[in-house]
OpenMM code with the backbone's topology and positions (N, CA, C; nanometers):
from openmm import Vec3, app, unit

residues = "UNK UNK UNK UNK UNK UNK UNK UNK UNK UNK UNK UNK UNK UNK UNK UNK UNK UNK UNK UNK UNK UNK UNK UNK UNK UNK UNK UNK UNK UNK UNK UNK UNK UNK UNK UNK UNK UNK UNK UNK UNK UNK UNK UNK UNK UNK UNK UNK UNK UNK UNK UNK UNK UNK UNK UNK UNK UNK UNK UNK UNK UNK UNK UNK UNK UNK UNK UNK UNK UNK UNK UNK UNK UNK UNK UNK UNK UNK UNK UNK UNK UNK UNK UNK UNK UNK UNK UNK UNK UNK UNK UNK UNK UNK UNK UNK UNK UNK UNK".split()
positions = [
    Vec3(21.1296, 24.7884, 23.4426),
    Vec3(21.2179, 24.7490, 23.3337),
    Vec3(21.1470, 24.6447, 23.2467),
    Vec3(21.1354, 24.6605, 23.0833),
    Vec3(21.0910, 24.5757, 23.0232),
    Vec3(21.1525, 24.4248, 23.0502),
    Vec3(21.0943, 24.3124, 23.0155),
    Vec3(21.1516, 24.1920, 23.0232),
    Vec3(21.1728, 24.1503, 22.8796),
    Vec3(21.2990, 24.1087, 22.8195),
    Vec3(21.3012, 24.0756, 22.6418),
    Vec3(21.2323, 23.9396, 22.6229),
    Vec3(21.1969, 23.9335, 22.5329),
    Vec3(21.1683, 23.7616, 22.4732),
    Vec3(21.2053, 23.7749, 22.3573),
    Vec3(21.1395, 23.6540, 22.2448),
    Vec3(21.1442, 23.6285, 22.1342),
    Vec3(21.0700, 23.5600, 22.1033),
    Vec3(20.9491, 23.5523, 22.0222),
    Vec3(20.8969, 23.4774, 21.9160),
    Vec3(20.9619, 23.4155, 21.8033),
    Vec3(21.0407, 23.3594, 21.7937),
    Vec3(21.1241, 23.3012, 21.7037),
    Vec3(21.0611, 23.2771, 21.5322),
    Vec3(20.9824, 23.1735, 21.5592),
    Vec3(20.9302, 23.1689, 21.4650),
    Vec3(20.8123, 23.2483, 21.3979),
    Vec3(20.7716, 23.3385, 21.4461),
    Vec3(20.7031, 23.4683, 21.4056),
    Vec3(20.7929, 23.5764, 21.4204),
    Vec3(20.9092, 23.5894, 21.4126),
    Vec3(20.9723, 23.6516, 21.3427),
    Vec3(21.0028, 23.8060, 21.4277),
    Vec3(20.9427, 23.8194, 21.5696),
    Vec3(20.9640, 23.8882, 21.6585),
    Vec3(21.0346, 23.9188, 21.8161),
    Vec3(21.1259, 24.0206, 21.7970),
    Vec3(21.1899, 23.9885, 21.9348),
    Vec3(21.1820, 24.1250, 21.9887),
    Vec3(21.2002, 24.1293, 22.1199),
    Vec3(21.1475, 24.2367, 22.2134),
    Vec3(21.2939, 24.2576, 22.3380),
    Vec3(21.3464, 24.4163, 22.3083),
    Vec3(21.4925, 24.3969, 22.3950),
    Vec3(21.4497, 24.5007, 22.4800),
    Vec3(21.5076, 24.5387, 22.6387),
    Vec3(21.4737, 24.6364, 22.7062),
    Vec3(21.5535, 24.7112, 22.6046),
    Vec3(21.5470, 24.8721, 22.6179),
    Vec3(21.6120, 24.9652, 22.5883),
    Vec3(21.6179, 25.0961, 22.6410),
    Vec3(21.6971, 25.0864, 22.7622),
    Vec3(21.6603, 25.1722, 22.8543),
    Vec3(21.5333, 25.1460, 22.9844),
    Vec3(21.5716, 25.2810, 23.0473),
    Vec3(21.4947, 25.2430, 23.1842),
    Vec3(21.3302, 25.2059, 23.1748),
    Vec3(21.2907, 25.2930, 23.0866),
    Vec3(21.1890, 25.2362, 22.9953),
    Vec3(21.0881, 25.2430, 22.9133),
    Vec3(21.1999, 25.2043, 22.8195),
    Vec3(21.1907, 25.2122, 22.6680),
    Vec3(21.1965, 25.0223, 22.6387),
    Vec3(21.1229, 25.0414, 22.4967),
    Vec3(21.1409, 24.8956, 22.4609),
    Vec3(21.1848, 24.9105, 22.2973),
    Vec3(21.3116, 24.8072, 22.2557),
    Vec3(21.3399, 24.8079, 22.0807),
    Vec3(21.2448, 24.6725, 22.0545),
    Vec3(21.1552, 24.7400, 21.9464),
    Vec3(21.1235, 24.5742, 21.8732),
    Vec3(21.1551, 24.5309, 21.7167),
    Vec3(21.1854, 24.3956, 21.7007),
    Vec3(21.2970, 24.3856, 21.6121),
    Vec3(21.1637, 24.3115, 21.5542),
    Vec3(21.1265, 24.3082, 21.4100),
    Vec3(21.0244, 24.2397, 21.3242),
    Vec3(21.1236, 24.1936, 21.2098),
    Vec3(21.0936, 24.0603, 21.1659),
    Vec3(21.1232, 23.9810, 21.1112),
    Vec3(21.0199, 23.8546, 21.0273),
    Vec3(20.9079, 23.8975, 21.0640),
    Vec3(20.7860, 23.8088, 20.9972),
    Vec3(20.7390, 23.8233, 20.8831),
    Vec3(20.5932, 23.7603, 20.8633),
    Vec3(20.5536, 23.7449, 20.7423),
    Vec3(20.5650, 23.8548, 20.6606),
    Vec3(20.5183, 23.9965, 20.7038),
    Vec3(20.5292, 24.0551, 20.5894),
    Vec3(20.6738, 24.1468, 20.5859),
    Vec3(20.7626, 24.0847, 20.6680),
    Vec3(20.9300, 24.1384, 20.5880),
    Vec3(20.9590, 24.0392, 20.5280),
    Vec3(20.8995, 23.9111, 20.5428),
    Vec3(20.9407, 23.7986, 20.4034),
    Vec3(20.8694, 23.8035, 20.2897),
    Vec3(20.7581, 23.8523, 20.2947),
    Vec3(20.7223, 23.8356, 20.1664),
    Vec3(20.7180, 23.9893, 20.0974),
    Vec3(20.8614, 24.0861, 20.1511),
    Vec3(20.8827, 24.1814, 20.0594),
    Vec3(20.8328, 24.2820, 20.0842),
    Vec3(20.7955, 24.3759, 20.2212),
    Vec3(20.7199, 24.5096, 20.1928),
    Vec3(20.8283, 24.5865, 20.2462),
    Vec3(20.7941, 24.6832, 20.1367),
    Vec3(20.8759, 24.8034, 20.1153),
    Vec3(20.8561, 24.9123, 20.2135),
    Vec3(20.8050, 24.8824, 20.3226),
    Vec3(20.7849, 24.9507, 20.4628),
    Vec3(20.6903, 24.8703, 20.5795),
    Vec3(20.7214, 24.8766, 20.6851),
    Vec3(20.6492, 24.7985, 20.8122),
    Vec3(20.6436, 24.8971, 20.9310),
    Vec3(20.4963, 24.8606, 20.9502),
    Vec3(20.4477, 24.9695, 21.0908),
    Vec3(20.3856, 24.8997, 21.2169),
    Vec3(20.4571, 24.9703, 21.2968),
    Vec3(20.4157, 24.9448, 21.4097),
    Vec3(20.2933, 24.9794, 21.4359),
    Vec3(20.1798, 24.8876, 21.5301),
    Vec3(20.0909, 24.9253, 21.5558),
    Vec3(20.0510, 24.9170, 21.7255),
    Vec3(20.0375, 25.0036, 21.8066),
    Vec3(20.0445, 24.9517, 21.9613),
    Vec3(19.9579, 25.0407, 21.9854),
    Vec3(19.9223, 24.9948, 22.1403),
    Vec3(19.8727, 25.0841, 22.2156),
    Vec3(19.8825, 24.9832, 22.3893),
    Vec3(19.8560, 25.0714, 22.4659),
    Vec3(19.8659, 25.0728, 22.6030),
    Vec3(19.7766, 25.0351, 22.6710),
    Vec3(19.7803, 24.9698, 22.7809),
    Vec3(19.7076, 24.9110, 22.9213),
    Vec3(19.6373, 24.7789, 22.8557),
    Vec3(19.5063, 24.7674, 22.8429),
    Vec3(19.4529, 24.6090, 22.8760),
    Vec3(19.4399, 24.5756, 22.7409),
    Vec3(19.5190, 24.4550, 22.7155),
    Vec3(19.5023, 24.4245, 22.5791),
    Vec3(19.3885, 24.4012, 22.5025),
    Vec3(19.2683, 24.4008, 22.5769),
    Vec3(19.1450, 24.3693, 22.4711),
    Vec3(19.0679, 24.4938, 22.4810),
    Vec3(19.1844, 24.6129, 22.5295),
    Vec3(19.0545, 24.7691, 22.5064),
    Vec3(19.2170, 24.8367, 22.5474),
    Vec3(19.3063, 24.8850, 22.4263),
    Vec3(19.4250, 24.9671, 22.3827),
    Vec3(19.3636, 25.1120, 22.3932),
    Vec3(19.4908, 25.1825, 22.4939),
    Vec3(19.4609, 25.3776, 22.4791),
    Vec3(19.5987, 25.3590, 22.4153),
    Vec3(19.5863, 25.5140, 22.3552),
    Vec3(19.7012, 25.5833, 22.3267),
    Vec3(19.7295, 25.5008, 22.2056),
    Vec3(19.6283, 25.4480, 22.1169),
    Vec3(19.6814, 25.3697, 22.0149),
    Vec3(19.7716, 25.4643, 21.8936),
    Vec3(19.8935, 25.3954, 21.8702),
    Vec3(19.9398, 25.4730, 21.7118),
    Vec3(20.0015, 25.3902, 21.7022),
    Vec3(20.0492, 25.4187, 21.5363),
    Vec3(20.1338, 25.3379, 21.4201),
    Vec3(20.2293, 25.3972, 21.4037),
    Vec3(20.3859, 25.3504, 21.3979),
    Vec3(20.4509, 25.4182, 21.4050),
    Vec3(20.5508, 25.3274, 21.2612),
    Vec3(20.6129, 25.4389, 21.1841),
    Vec3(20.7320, 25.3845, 21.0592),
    Vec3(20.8427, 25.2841, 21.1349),
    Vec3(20.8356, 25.1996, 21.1110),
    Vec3(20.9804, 25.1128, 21.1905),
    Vec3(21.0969, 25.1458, 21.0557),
    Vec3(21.2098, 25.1104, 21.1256),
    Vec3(21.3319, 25.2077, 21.0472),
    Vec3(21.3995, 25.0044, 20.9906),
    Vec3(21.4361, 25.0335, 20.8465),
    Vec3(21.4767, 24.8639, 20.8264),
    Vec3(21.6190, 24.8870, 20.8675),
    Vec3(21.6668, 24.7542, 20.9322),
    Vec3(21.8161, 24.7582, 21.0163),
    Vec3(21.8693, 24.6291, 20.9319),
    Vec3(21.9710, 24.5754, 20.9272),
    Vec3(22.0313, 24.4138, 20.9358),
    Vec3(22.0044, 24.3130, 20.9822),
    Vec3(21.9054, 24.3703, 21.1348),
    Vec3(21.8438, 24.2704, 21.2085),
    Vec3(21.6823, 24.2379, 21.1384),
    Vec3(21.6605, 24.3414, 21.0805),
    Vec3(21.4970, 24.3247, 21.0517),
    Vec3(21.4271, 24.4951, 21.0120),
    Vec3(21.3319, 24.5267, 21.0981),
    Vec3(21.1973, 24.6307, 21.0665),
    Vec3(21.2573, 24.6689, 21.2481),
    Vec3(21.2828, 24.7809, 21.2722),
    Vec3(21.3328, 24.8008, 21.4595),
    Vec3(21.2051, 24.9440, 21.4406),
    Vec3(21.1961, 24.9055, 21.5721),
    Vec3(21.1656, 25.0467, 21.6251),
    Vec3(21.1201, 25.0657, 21.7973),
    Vec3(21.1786, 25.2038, 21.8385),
    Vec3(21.2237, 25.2188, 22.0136),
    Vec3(21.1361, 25.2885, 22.0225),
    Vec3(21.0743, 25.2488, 22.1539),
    Vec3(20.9573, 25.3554, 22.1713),
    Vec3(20.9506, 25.3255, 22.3058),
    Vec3(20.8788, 25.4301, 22.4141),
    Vec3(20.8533, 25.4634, 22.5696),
    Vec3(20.7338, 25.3702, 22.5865),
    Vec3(20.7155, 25.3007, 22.6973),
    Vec3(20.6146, 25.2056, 22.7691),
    Vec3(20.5359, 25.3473, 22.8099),
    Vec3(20.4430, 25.3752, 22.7994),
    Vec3(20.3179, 25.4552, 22.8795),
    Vec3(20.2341, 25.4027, 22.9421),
    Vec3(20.2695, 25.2608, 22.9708),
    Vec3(20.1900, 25.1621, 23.0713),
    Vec3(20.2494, 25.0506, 23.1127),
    Vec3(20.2416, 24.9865, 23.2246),
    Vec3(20.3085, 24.8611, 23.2661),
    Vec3(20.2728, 24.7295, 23.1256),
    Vec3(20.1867, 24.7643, 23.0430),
    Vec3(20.1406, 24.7048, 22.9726),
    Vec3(20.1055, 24.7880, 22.8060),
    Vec3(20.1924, 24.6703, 22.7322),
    Vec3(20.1857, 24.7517, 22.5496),
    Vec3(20.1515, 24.6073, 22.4711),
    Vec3(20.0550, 24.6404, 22.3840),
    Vec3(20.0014, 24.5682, 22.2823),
    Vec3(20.0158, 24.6108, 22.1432),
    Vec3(20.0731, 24.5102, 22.0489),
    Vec3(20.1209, 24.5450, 21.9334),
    Vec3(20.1090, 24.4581, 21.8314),
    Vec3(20.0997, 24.4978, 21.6934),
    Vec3(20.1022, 24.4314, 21.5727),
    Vec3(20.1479, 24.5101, 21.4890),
    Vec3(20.1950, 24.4801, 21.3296),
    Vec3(20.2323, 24.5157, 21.2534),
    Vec3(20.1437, 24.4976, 21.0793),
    Vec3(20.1515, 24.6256, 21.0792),
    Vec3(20.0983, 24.6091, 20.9306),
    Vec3(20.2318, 24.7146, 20.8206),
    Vec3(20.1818, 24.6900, 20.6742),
    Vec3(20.2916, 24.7254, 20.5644),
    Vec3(20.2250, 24.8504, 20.4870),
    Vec3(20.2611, 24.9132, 20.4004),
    Vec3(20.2040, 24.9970, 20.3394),
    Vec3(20.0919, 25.0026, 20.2564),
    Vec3(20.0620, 24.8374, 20.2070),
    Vec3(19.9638, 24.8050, 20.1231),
    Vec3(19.8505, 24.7551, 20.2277),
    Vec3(19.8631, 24.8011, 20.3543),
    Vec3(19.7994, 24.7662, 20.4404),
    Vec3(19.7198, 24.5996, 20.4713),
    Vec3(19.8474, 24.5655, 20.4894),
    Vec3(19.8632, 24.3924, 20.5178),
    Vec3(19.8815, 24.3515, 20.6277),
    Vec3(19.8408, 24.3249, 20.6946),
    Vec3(19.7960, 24.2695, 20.8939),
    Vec3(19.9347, 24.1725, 20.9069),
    Vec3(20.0003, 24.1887, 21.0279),
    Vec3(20.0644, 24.0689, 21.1039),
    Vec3(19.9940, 24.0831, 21.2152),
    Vec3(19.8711, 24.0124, 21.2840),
    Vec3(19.8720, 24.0291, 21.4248),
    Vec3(19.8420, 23.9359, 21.5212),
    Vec3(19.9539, 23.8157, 21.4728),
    Vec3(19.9884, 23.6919, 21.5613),
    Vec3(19.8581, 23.6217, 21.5401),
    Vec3(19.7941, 23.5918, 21.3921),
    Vec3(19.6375, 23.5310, 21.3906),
    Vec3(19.5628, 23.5835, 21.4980),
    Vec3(19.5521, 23.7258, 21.5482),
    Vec3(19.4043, 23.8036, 21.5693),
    Vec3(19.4551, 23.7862, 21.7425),
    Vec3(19.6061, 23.7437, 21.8066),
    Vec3(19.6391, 23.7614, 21.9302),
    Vec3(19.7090, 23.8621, 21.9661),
    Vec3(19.7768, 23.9427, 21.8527),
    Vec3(19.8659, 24.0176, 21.8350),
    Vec3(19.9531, 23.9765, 21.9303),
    Vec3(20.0426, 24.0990, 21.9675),
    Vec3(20.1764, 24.1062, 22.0967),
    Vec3(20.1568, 24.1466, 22.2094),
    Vec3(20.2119, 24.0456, 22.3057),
    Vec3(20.1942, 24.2176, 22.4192),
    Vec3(20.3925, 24.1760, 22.5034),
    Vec3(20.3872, 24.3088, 22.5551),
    Vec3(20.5162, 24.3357, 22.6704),
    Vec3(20.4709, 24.3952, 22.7255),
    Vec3(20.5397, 24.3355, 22.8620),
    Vec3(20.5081, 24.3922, 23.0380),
    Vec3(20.6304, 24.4871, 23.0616),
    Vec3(20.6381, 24.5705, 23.1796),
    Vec3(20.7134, 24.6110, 23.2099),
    Vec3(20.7415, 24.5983, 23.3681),
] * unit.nanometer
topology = app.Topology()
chain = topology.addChain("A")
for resn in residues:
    res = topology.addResidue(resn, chain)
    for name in ("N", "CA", "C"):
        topology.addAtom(name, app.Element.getBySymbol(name[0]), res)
């Protein structure tokens, strides 16, 4: 089962969703400064060498930029970029969630 957190002030929060599945809710720099789309960027197992990497459209909600997706490893690493291809990735630490 995922474990949730929150980055508060980077603008990211992480909810289980399902047995396991994870929702992540984006709220950072580049949904404040206005992009007209935000993508997920992840991939699986050891964060400094990602398989199964893809980008995926996050859907905009009330809460922010969401998007649900399946753990394919006890371990997911993630960042976000916009359509004009503009980096969020926690100054070069990006994200990670355990499961």
């Amino acid at each position: 089962m995922v474990q949730g957190w929150s980055d508060t002030p980077k603008g990211v929060e992480v909810r289980p969703a399902g047995f396991n599945d994870v929702n992540i809710i984006y709220n950072g720099l580049l949904a404040k400064c206005g992009a007209d789309q935000v993508y997920l960027h992840c991939g699986f197992g050891d964060p400094k060498n990602w398989q199964n990497v893809s980008t995926i459209k996050m859907e905009r909600t009330q809460r922010g930029w969401e998007s649900t997706l399946r753990m394919q490893d006890s371990t997911m690493s993630f960042c976000f970029k916009d359509s004009a291809n503009n980096w969020d990735n926690n100054n070069g630490y990006n994200w990670t969630v355990r499961a």
